[in-house]
N, C-alpha and C positions, 0 to 999 in steps of 0.2 A: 474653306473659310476665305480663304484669298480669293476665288470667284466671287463668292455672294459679296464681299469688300468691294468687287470693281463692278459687279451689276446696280449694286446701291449708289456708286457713285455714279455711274452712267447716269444711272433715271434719274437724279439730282443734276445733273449736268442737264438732262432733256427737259426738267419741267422750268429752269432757269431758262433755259434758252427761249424756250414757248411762251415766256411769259407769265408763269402759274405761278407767280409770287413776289414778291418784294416788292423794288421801287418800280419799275417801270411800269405795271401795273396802276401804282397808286397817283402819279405823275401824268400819264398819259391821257388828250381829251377823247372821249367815247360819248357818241351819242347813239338813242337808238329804243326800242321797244325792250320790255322785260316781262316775263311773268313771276310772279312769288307765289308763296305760300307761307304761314306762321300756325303753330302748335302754342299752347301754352295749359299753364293753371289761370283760372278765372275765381279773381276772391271777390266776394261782394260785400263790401264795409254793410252793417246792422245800421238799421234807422228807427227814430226814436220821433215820433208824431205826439205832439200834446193839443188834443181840442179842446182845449179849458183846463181850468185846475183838476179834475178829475176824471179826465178821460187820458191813458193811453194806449198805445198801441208801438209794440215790439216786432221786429221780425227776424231772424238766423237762417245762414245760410252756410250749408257743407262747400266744401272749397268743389269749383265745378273744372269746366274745361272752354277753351274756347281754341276754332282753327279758323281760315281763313284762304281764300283766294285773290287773287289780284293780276290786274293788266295793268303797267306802265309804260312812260316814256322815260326817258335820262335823257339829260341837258350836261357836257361836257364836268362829267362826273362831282356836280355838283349838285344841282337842283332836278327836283324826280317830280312827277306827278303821277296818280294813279288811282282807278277806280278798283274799290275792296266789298266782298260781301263776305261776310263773318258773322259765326253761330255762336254762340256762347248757350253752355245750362248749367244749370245747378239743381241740387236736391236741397229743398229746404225743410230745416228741423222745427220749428214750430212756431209758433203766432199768436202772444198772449194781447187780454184784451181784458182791459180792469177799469171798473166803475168806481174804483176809490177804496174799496173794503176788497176783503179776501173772496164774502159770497158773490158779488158781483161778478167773478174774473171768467174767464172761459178761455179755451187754446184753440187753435186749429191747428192743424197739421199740412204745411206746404208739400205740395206736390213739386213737380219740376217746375222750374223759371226758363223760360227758354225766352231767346232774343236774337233775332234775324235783323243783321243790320247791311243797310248798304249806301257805302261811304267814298266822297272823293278826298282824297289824302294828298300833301303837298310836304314833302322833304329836302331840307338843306342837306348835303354831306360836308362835315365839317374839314376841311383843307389836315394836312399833315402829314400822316401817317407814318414816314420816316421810317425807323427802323426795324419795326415791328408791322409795319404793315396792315394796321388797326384805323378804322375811317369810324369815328364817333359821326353819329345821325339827330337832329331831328326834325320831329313833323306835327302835323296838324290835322283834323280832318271835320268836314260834317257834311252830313246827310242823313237819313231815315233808316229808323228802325221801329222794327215792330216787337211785341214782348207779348210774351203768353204765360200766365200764371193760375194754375191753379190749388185748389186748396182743400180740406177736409175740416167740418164742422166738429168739435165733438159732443158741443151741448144739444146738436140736434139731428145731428150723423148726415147732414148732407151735404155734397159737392159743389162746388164752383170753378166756375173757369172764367180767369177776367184776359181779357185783349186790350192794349194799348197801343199806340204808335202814333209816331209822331217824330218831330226832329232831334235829332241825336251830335253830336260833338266826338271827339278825343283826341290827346296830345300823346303824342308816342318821342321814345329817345331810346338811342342803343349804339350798338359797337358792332359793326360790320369784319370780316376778314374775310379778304377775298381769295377760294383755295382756288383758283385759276382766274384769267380773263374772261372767260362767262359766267362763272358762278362765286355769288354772296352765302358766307353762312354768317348768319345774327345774331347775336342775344337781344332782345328787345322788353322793352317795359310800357307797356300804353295802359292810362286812365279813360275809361269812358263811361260816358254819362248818357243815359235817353232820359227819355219821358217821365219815366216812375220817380216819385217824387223820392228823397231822399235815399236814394238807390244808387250804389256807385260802383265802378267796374275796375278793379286793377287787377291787369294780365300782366305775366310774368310769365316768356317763352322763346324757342329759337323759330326763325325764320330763314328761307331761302329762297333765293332768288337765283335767275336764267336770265342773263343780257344776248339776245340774239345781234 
């Protein structure tokens, strides 16, 4: 017991000395190239289209998934910039479409949503961290995404697949903790938005990052 007591504190002694935590990490300026990556759930708020008083159109979506890669630079561990390409899919549960009365209506059945996006990202790191060694983030981003949606008829049992693309947005925030001098683990929250008209993207996920 008394060994494992003095090997635990060695390697507490070794990863303070190194730099793997606390203030001088959080304090110190660092410039330099990074790569990340982010995991998360991908929810898609439902949109509700009115073409007049008697037409709408619904859609629902299963909670999906989205990850992501990325190459940046850091600016004296404040300001990041960095190009991202991220996947996002979902399965979608159905698709009602009502002429105003009951016989009118008809459903279709969403197939996958899938959206390739490829983004230039710009991040403040907000100054503090002090005690806890916690660096709150956020950012911005636009550029292009493409989205691929298809669908299943059932009043007439056939297929579609629609394509879209076009320019895309999103605002990202989160809480960084760095478990050493090169590496970030994140919680992150980013909203994004492409093309599809009332279609909206909230990801909920951890991220990691590599400062070479």
């Amino acid at each position: 017991m008394a060994s494992m007591m003095l090997l635990g504190a060695s390697t507490a002694q070794a990863w303070t000395d190194a730099g793997c935590c606390y203030e001088d990490i959080c304090c110190e300026d660092q410039t330099g190239f990074y790569v990340g990556t982010f995991a998360g759930a991908n929810f898609i708020s439902s949109s509700h289209s009115h073409g007049g008083s008697a037409y709408q159109n619904r859609r629902h979506f299963n909670t999906g998934y989205v990850v992501d890669a990325s190459v940046g630079y850091r600016w004296c561990h404040d300001i990041r910039m960095e190009f991202e390409y991220a996947y996002r899919s979902n399965q979608g549960k159905h698709r009602w479409y009502s002429a105003g009365n009951r016989d009118g209506s008809y459903c279709s059945n969403h197939k996958n949503f899938v959206q390739n996006a490829y983004m230039f990202n710009g991040f403040y790191d907000i100054g503090g961290c002090q005690d806890w060694c916690i660096k709150p983030f956020v950012g911005a981003g636009i550029g292009y995404a493409n989205t691929r949606n298809g669908h299943h008829h059932n009043s007439n049992d056939s297929h579609h697949h629609h394509c879209n693309g076009g320019f895309a947005w999103q605002i990202i925030a989160g809480l960084a903790y760095p478990i050493c001098d090169e590496i970030d683990l994140s919680l992150e929250y980013r909203f994004f938005k492409a093309r599809e008209r009332k279609l909206y993207n909230n990801d909920v996920g951890v991220g990691l990052k590599y400062y070479f």
